[in-house]
Each structure stands twice: as structure tokens, then as C-alpha cells.
N, C-alpha and C positions, 0 to 999 in steps of 0.2 A: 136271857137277852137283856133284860132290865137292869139285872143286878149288874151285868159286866159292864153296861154303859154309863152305870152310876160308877163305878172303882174306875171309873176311866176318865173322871171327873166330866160327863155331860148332868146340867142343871137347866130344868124346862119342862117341856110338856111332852109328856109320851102320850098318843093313842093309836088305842087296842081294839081293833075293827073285831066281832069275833061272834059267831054263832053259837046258840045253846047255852049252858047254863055259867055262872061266871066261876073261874075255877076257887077255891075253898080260901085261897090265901087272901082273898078280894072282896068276900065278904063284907068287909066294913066299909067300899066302897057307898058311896051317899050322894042322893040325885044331883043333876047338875045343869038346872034351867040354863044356866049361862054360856053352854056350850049349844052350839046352833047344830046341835043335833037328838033328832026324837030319842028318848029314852036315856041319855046319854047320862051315867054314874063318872065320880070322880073321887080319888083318896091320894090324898099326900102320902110318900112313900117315906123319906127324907127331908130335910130340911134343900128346898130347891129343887124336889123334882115332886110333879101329879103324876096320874095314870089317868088317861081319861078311858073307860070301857063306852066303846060305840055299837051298840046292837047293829049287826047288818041281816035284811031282809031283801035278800038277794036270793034267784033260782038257780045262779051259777055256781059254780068252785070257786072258792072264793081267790084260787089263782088267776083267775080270769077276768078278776075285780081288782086288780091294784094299782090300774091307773085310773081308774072310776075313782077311787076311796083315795088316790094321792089328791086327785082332782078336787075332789068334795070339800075335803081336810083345808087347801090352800082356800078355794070360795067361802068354807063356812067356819066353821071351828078353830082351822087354826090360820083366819083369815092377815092374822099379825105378823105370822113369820114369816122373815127373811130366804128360808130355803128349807127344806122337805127329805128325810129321809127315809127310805122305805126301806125296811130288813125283812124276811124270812124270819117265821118263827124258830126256826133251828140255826140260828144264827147267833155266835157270840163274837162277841165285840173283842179285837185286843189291845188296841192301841189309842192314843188320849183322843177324847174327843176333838178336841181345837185342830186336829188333823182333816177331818173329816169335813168342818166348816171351811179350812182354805182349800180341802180336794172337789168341794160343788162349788165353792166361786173358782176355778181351774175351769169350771167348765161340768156338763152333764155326767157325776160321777158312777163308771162304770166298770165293772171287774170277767173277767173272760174267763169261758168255761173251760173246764178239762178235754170235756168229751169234743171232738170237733172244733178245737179252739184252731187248726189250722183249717181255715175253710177263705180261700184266696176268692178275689173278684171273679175268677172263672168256673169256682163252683157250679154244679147244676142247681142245687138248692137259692143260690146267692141269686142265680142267672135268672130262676122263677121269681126271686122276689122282685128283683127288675121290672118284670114281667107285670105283676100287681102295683106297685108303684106306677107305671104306665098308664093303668086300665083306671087309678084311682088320680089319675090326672098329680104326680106325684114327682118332682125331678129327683134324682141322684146329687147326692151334694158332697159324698167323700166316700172314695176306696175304701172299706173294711176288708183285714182280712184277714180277724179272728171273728170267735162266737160269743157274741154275750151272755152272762146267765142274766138272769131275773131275778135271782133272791137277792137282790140290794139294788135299787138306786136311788140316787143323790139329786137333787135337783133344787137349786136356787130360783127364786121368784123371778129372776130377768131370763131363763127358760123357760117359764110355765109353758109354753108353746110347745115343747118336748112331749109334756105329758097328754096336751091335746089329740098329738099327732097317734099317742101311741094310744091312746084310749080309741081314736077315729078306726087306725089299724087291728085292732082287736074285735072291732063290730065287726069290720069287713069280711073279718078271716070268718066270724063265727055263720054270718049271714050270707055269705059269696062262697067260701071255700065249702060249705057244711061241716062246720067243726061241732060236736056237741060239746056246749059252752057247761053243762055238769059234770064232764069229766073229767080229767086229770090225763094227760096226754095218753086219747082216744085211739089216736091215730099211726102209722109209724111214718120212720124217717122219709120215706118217698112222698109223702103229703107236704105240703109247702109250708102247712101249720100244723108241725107233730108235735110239738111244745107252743098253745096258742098264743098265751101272753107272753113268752119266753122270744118267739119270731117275731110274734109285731113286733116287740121291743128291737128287734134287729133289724130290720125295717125300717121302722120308725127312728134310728141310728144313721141308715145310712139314709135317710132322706133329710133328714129335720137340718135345718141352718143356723141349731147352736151348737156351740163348742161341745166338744167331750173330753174328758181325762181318764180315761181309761188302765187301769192293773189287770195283769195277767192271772191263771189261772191262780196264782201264789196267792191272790190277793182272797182267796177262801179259804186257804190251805192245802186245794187241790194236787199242790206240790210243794215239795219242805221248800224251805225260805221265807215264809211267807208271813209278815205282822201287821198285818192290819184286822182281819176278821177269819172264823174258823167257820167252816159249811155243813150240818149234818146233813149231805145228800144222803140217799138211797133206804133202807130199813136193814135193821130194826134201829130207832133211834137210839140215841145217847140213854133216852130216858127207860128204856124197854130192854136196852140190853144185856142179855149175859155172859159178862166180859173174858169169866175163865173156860169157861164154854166154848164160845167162840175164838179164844186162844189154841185151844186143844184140837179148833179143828181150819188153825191157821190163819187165825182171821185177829192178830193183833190191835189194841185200843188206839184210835185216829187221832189226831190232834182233837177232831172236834168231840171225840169223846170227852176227850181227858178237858176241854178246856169248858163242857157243860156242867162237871162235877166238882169242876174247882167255885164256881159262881153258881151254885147252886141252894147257897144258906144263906147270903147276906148280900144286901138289907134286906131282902124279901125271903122269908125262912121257906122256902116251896115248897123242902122237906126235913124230918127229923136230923137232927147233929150226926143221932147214930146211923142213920141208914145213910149218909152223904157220907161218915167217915169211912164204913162199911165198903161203900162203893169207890171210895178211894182206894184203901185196899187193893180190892179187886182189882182194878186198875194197875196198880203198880205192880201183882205178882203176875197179869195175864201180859204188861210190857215185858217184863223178866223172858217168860217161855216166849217169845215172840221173836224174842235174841238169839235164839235156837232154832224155832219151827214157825215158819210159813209159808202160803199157797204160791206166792210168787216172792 
């Protein structure tokens, strides 16, 4: 993630909300009284860009915390900036930054899921969340009618009020709906909140009265076309998987495969020269049989 949004020329401040121990490459990060957060380490990566590592002591998933921890970030730490971008860690970047700064001033930048990305005003799901919006004294402010994901959004300082709404929605669902806020969607689709921060955020979409600018599914790589960011949904990640392996048994390397191995050594070495060339490799002869053999 880092490494793709530094080759993509972003210079600034990245923080790393993040549980347990800090991973081996970060190391030489070194305290950092000046970030208005407890415990909070910092290391230059480059020339123009920090990391700032923010311990989070939280009892939730830490899905469940991303508009808490956008929130925080905008009030405390990164009380300077101009607008706010939140990524999924299995998320790499493709396209230049300065894109992505005039896509949150457009408005509340938001990209739509694969799974259910047709889900019309008349939905039953859509019609429930109405439903809560009502009950939380909430108006309807614009037809959606696709799904949004969660793992990205964009948000400039003259929508903070976005992330309010969607931090307020996320309590609701956990404390009204009984969502348990430690797990990772608990629930299934017939629950109003099967994906908790995933719907507020939907929610929180079709209510809120700032702008949005919105990409379709493409806009994760969900579906080819797509250059702006690539999505490791589902398992086994990029980083876990066995690429010829799961060739053999139809299951050719994703974009977001191939585009976590390409950014995977520089500036931030994650892993050896050799086991990234290795996994290139792989990559390239598990695309080859792929050309041949697959599940669909």
C-alpha cells in the first residue's frame, strides 16, 4: 500500500492505526510526542513522506473503527489536513496521487462493490435502511442505486460531517441492530447490517447532504477496466498465496495479486529481492496455465 502510493508520487503523512506488534520493516520507527496520539511512533520512509504507527486500543474489529480512527485523525493528529483518505490494507494504489486529491474535492470519494453493486431504491435491504434512517430521525437526501464498498474513502475537511454521520450509524447498527462489533461480518445478508461499517457507510451515503463522486465496481479492479486502485477481497491474500497451486486448480493470479507483488520491495523492502522475484515468477507461469484452464 505505501510503497504504491509513494511510485504514484503521494508526499505527506501516512497513518498506520494498527494492533499488536509493529511489523519488522518499522522497526526504526521512533516516538513521536508531536502527534496528538498516545504511544504514537514515526519514521521517514523517503524523502517527503512519514509513517506515523498509531496504536489502537479498541475491543472492536478494527473494521468497525474506520470512521472513529478517520475522525480522530482529522481532530487530532492530522488536525492540518485538507482532506482524509482511508484505504484497506489490501489495497494498492494505481494511479497518481493528485487524482485522488481533485476525486475528494468532486465530492465524498466512493467506489462500488461487485457483489450487489445493483441494489435499486426498491430494494428490501435499501427499503430497511430507510426504515432506520426514520427511527434515527434521519432524511433521505439522494437515490442510490448501487453498493458501496468500505475499503476506501475519500473525504475532504468541508465534509467532515460525512464521517460524523457514518461513525453515529455504525454505533446504531452495533447497539439497536445487535451487531457484534468484534466480528467481521457476523451476520448474513437478511440482517440490515451483514457488513457493519460496510452499511452504515451506505446509509450514511444515502442520507448525509454532502456531495459524493462515486466509481463503479472497476474502480477496485472488481472488473477489468479499472485504474485507479486494485482490491485483495476474499482469501488467501496476495501475500499468503500459492499462485501455481491455485492455477492448477483454476483459480488464476487477480490483478490485485499481481499489482501487490509488483510494490512489494520498494521504498519499503517488506520482503527479500529474492522471494518477490520468486513470486513474480510464479505469477507469471500460474497467468500462462490460466490461458488454458479455469473455474469460470
Amino acid at each position: 500500500m505505501i510503497n504504491s502510493l509513494y511510485k504514484n508520487g503521494f508526499r505527506g503523512d501516512f497513518f498506520c492505526g494498527f494492533k499488536g506488534d509493529f511489523p519488522p520493516w518499522a522497526i526504526s520507527a521512533v516516538d513521536n510526542q508531536s502527534i496528538k496520539w498516545k504511544g504514537a511512533k514515526s519514521m521517514t520512509i523517503n524523502e517527503g513522506l512519514l509513517v506515523h504507527f498509531l496504536p489502537l486500543q479498541v475491543g472492536c474489529h478494527l473494521a468497525n473503527y474506520k470512521a472513529d480512527f478517520m475522525l480522530g485523525l482529522i481532530e487530532g493528529a492530522g488536525s492540518e489536513v485538507e482532506g482524509i483518505a482511508y484505504f484497506d490494507p489490501d489495497i494498492i494504489v494505481k494511479c497518481k496521487w493528485e487524482f485522488y486529491e481533485k476525486w475528494m474535492d468532486y465530492g465524498v470519494a466512493l467506489v462500488h462493490e461487485v457483489t450487489s453493486n445493483d441494489m435499486p431504491a426498491s430494494h428490501p435491504v435499501r427499503k430497511g435502511w430507510e426504515e432506520v434512517a426514520e427511527k434515527c430521525n434521519l432524511g433521505i437526501n439522494r437515490s442510490l442505486t448501487s453498493y458501496i464498498n468500505s475499503g476506501f474513502c475519500g473525504v475532504s475537511k468541508k465534509n467532515y460531517e460525512f464521517l460524523v454521520l457514518w461513525s453515529f450509524l455504525t454505533e446504531v447498527a452495533i447497539k439497536d441492530y445487535r451487531v457484534d462489533a468484534t466480528q467481521f461480518m457476523p451476520n448474513d445478508r437478511t440482517h440490515l447490517f451483514f457488513a457493519c461499517d460496510q452499511d452504515a457507510l451506505n446509509v450514511a451515503a444515502m442520507c448525509t447532504s454532502a456531495e459524493l463522486s462515486e466509481i463503479g465496481p472497476e474502480g477496485m479492479d472488481f472488473t477489468y477496466g479499472g485504474w485507479t486502485m486494485s482490491h485483495a477481497i476474499g482469501s488467501p491474500k496476495p501475500w499468503k498465496k500459492k499462485f501455481l497451486l491455485s492455477a492448477l486448480k483454476g483459480e488464476p493470479p487477480s490483478l490485485a495479486d499481481k499489482g501487490f507483488w509488483q510494490n512489494a520491495e520498494t521504498p519499503i523492502p517488506a520482503y527479500s529481492s529474492f522471494l518477490v522475484k520468486n513470486k513474480q515468477m510464479q505469477i507469471s507461469m500460474a497467468s500462462f496455465l490460466g490461458r488454458f484452464y479455469r473455474k469460470y
